[in-house]
C-alpha positions as a Python dict, from the first residue, in 0.01 Angstrom:
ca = {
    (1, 'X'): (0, 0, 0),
    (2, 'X'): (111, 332, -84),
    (3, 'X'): (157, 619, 194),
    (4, 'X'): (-150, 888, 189),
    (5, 'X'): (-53, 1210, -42),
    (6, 'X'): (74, 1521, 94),
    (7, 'X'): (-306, 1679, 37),
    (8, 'X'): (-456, 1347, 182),
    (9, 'X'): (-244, 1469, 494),
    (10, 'X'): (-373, 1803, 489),
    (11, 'X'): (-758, 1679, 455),
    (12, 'X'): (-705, 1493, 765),
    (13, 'X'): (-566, 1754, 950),
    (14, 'X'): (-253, 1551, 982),
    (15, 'X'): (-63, 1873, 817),
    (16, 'X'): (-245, 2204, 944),
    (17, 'X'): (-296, 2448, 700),
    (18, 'X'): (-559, 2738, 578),
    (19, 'X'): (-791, 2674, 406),
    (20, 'X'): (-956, 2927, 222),
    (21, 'X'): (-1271, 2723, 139),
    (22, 'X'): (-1426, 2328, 211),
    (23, 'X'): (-1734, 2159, 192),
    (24, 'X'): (-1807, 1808, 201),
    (25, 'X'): (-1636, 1721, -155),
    (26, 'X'): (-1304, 1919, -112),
    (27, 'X'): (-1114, 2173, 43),
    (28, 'X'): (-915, 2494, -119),
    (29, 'X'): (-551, 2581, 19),
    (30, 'X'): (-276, 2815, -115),
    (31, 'X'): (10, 2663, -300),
    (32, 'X'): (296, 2724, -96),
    (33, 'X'): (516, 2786, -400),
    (34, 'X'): (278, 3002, -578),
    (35, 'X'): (333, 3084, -950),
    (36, 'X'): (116, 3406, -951),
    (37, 'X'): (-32, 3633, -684),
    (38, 'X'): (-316, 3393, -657),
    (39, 'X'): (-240, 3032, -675),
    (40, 'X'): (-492, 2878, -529),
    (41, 'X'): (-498, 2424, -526),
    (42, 'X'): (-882, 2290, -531),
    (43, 'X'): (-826, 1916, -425),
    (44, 'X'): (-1138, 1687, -382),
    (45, 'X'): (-1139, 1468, -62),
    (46, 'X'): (-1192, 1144, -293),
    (47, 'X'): (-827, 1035, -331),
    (48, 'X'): (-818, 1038, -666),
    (49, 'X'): (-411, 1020, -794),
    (50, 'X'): (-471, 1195, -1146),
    (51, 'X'): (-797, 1309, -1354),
    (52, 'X'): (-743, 997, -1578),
    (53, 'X'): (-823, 778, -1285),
    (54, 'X'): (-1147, 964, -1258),
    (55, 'X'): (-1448, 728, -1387),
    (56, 'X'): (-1824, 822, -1480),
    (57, 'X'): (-1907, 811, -1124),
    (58, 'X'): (-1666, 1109, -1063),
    (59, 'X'): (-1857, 1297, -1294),
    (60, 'X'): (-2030, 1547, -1041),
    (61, 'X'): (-1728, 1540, -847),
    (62, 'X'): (-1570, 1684, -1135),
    (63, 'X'): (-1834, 1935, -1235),
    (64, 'X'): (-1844, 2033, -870),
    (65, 'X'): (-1397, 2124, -892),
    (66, 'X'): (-1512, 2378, -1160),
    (67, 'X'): (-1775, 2516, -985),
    (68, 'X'): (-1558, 2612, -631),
    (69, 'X'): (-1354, 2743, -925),
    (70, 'X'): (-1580, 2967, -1041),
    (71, 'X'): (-1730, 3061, -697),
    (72, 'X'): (-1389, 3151, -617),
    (73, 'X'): (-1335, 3377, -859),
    (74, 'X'): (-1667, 3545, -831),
    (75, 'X'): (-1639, 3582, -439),
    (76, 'X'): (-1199, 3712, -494),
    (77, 'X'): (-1336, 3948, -791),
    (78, 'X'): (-1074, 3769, -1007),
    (79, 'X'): (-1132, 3955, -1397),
    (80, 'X'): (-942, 3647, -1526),
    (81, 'X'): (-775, 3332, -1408),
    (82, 'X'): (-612, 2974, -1575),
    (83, 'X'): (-718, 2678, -1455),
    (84, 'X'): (-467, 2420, -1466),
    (85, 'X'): (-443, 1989, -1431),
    (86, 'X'): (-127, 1811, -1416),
    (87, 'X'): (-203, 1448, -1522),
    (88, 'X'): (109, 1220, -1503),
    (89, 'X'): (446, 1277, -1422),
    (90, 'X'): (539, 1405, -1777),
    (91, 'X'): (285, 1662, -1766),
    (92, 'X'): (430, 1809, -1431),
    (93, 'X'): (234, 1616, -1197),
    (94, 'X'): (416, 1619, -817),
    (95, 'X'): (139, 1519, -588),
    (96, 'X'): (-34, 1215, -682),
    (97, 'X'): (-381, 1345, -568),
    (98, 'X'): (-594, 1544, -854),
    (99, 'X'): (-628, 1891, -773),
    (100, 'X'): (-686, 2219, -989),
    (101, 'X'): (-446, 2472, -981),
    (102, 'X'): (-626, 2833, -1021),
    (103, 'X'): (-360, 3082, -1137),
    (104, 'X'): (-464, 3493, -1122),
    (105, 'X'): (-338, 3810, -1112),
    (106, 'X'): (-25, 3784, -1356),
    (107, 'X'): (-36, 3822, -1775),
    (108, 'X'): (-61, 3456, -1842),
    (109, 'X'): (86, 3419, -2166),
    (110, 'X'): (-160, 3279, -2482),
    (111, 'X'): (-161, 2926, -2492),
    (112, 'X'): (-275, 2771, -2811),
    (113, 'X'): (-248, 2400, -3025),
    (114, 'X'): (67, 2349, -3258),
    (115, 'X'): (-168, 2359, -3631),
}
């Protein structure tokens, strides 16, 4: 069996930290090596290790990530922010628990698909 995830840690209370929102499907903490003035992680309390072990099931679960997103924004009065998942190591994945990374407050450079 593998050892719990830094963020399972911190949903237990094993780690204290923060938290600048929870409810009953996951909690929101500041990324304590943030790569904008807001970097905000939104990690669900189901220990899932990357979105491509999520399954239909984890559909509202999912739906429900974007929506603290959103809510988020609204309630900080963010104008703009990037929403970011890590899946796998190659991708830049370092904790092997999903979670959303919501970037604001910094020019984000234009990301677009190689035509």
């Amino acid at each position: 069996m593998t050892e719990p995830s830094v963020f399972s840690r911190i949903i237990s209370g094993e780690i204290p930290v923060e938290r600048v929102f929870e409810d009953d499907q996951c909690i929101v903490i500041r990324d304590r090596s943030p790569q904008a003035p807001t970097h905000l992680l939104i990690i669900p309390r189901k220990p899932l290790t990357n979105l491509a072990d999520a399954e239909a099931g984890d559909k509202p679960l999912l739906g429900h990530l974007l929506w603290v997103a959103a809510e988020l924004g609204r309630k900080l009065g963010l104008e703009g922010y990037r929403l970011v998942v890590n899946n796998g190591r190659s991708a830049g994945q370092t904790v092997f628990h999903l979670h959303i990374h919501l970037l604001a407050q910094k020019k984000m450079p234009e990301q677009g698909l190689a035509e």
